[in-house]
N, C-alpha and C positions, 0 to 999 in steps of 0.2 A: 504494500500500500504506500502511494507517494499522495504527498500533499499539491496539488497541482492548485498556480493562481491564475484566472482566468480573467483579463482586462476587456473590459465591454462584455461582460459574462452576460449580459440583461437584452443584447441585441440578438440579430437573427442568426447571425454562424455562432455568435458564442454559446445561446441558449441549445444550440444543439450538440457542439460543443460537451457543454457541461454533461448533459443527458450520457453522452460518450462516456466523459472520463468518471462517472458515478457509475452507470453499468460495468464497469473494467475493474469497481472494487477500492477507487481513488479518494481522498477527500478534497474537497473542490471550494477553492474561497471564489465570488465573483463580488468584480468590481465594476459598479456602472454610477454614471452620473443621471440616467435617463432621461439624457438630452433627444437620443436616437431610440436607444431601447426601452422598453419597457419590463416590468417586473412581472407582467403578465405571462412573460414566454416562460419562466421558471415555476411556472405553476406546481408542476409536476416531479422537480429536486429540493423543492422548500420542504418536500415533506420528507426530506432527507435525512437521515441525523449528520450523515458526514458532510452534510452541505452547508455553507456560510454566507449570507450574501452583504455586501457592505456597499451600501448608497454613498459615493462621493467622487470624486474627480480625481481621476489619473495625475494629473497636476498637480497634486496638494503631496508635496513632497514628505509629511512627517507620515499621513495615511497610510502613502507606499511603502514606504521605509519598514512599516508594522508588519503588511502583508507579505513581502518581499521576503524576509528574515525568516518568516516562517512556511517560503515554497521550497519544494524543490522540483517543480519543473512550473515555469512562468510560459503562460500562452498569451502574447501581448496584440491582442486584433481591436481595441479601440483605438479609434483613427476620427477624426473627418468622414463626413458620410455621406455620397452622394455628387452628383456632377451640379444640379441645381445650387448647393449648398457651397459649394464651391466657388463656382463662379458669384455667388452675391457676397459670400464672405471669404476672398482668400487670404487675410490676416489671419484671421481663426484656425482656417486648416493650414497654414504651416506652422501655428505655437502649438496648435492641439497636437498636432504629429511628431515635429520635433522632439521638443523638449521635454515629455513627459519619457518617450525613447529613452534618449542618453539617459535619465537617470537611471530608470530603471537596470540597463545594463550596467551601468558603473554600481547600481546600487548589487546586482546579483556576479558581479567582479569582485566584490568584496567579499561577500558569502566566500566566491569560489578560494580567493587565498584564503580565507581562515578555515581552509578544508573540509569545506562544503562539497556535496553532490550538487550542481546546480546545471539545468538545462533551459535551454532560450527559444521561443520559437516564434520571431518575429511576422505578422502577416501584413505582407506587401501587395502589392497591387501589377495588372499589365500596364496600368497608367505609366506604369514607371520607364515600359519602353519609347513613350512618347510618339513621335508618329512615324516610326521607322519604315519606309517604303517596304520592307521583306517582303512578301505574304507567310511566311509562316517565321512566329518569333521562337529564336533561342538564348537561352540563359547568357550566352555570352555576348550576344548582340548588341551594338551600339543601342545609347541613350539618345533621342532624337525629341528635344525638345524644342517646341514655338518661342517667338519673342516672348520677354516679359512682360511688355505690352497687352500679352492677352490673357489674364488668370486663369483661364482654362488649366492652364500647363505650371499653375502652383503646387493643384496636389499631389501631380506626379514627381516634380522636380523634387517636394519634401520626403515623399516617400525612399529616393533614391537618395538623401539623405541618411535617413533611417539603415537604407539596407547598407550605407557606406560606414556607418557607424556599428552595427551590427557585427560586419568583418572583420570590422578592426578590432572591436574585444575578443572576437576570434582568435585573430593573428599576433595581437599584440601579448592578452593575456590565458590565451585556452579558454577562454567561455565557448561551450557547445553550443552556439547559436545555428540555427536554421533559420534562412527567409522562403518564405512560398509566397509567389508570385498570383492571386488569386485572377482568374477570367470566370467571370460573367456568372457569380455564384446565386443561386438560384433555388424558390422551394417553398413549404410551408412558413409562417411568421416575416417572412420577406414583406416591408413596409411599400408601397409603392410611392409614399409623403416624399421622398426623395430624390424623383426621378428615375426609380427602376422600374425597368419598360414591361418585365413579364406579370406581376402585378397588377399597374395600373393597367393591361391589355384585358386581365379577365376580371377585375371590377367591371369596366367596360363593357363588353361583353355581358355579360351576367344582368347589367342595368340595362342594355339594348340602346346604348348609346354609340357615335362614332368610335372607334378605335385610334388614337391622333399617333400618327405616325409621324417624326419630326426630317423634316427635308423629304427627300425621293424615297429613302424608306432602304436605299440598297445598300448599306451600310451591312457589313459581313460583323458577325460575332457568333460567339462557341459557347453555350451554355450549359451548366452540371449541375447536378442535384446536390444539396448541400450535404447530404447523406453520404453519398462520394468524396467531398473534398471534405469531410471529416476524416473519414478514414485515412486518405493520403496526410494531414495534415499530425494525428496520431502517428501513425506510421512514421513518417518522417524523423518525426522530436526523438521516438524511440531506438532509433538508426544510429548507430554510431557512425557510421560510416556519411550520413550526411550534414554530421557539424562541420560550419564552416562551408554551405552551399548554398544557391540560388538555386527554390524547383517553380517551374511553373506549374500550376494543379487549375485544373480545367478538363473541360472537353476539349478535343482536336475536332470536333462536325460543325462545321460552317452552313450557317443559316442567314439570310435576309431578315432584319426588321421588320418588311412588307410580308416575308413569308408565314413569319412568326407571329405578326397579326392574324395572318389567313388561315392559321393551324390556330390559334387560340379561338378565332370565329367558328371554324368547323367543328370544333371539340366541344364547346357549349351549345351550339343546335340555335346559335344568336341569329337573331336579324339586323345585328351590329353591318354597319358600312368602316369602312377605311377613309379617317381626311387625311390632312398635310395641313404641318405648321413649321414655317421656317425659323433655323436655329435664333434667328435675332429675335422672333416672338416669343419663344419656345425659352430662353436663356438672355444674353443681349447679343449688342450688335457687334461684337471684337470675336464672340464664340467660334472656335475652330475645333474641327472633330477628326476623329482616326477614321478613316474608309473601312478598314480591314482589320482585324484585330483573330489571330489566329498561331492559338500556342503550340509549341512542338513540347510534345511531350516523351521524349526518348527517355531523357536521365531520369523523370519520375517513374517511369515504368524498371527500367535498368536498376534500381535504388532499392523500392520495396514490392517490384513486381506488381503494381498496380494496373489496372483494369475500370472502367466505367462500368456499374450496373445498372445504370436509369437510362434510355436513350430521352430523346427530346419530346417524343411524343407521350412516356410516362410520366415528365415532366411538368409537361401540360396537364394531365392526367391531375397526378398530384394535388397540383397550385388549385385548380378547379375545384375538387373534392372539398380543400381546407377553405377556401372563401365559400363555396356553398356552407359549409359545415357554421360559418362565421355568420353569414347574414339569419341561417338560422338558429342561431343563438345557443349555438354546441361549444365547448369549450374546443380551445384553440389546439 
């Protein structure tokens, strides 16, 4: 039994997350501000004995310090949330992403010289590869970021922060850090308040409203069940062999935005139609977007042998089931 702390415990991957590392027999502190998450997604580990949940900000450095001392393996997936949130507040998501980071790692660098067991498992973002023409990204791929002109490209340049920090206690002092690179994580308790398009599509749908597809709609992305990049993300921490790595965890199946409306419309039996709203309505007018966004996933699979079990259209399945389950007043 290890003591695992879990940052953003109260959001949509950490609440499931948590459900993981308590079925595995773990005890689980979660930290959330419930700026993004809510306390509702933990319904089901509060009635845990080994479960802890502590309402406050990743930020507040003595809080951390408490929790920190007493993990030995720290899962740190509160971040900034959200493309909307980003672009109206990008001071916010570079202090929220930064600086809460470095401590935390200099604070579990300390553990580790006074002879601690202590493991890191930073959660990063594909934002981070910026708009690298590729068609398919790998871990070692350039960084390709917009002007600073355009805040789009704050959260990812903080994230790549993060995961440059993350290294360096690596390399500098042996913290077993791991970053995964998350694409397009997706699933029950997924908020759509945020600007996550799978979501907001089958609210939509379900209300018999348009579906708003932002631009032409042919915007390529790779979506996975949160179910999935759980497993890869456990996996991973428990790896020796992957401290001191970048994985990206996702799907590799590329799908349309437009498509992905048109499977969420067919899968609910909606008389939903498809509009179009351009990024400057949709966000503002400096907004610049990735065309193509499409992980290689070799060293994930090479590392702990991973595999997808959801394809996209269970997916949809899924997400459906839990918002119907929602509007009719079933617990989440």
């Amino acid at each position: 039994m290890k003591t695992c702390l879990v940052t953003g415990g109260a959001g949509f991957i950490g609440s499931h997350l948590i459900e993981r590392l308590l079925a595995d027999g773990h005890r689980v502190i979660a930290v959330d501000d419930e700026s993004t998450g809510a306390r509702g997604n933990l319904s089901g580990a509060t009635q845990n004995p080994r479960f802890e949940y502590v309402a406050g900000d990743v930020a507040d450095r003595e809080l951390m310090a408490g929790v920190v001392d007493r993990a030995d393996v720290i899962y740190h997936l509160a971040a900034a949330v959200g493309v909307a949130l980003v672009a109206k507040d990008p001071i916010a998501c570079i202090e929220r992403n930064v600086e809460p980071t470095r401590f935390l790692l200099s604070r579990a660098t300390e553990r580790l010289r006074e002879g601690n067991d202590v493991r890191f498992f930073l959660a990063s973002t594909s934002e981070a590869y910026g708009k690298n023409p590729k068609p398919v990204w790998s871990e070692d791929d350039d960084l390709v970021f917009g002007p600073t002109t355009r805040s789009r490209w704050s959260y990812g340049a903080s994230k790549a922060i993060d995961e440059f920090l993350a290294l360096g206690h690596f390399r500098q002092h042996g913290l077993p850090a791991v970053i995964g690179r998350f694409f397009n994580v997706v699933g029950p308790r997924q908020s759509g308040a945020y600007g996550m398009v799978l979501p907001r599509f089958v609210d939509a749908a379900l209300a018999g409203k348009p579906l708003v597809v932002h631009d032409d709609g042919q915007q390529v992305r790779c979506f996975s069940h949160v179910q999935d990049v759980i497993r890869a993300v456990v996996g991973l921490t428990e790896n020796e062999a992957a401290a001191g790595r970048v994985f990206n965890i996702g799907s590799d199946r590329p799908v349309s935005i437009l498509e992905l409306a048109q499977r969420v419309i067919a899968a609910t039996g909606s008389a939903s139609t498809v509009s179009f709203q351009s990024y400057s309505d949709a966000y503002d007018a400096d907004f610049e977007d990735v065309r193509r966004r499409v992980p290689d996933l070799t060293r994930l699979k090479q590392t702990i042998g991973w595999e997808a079990s959801i394809d996209l259209d269970g997916i949809v399945r899924d997400v459906i089931s839990w918002r119907k389950a929602l509007r009719a007043g079933e617990p989440a």
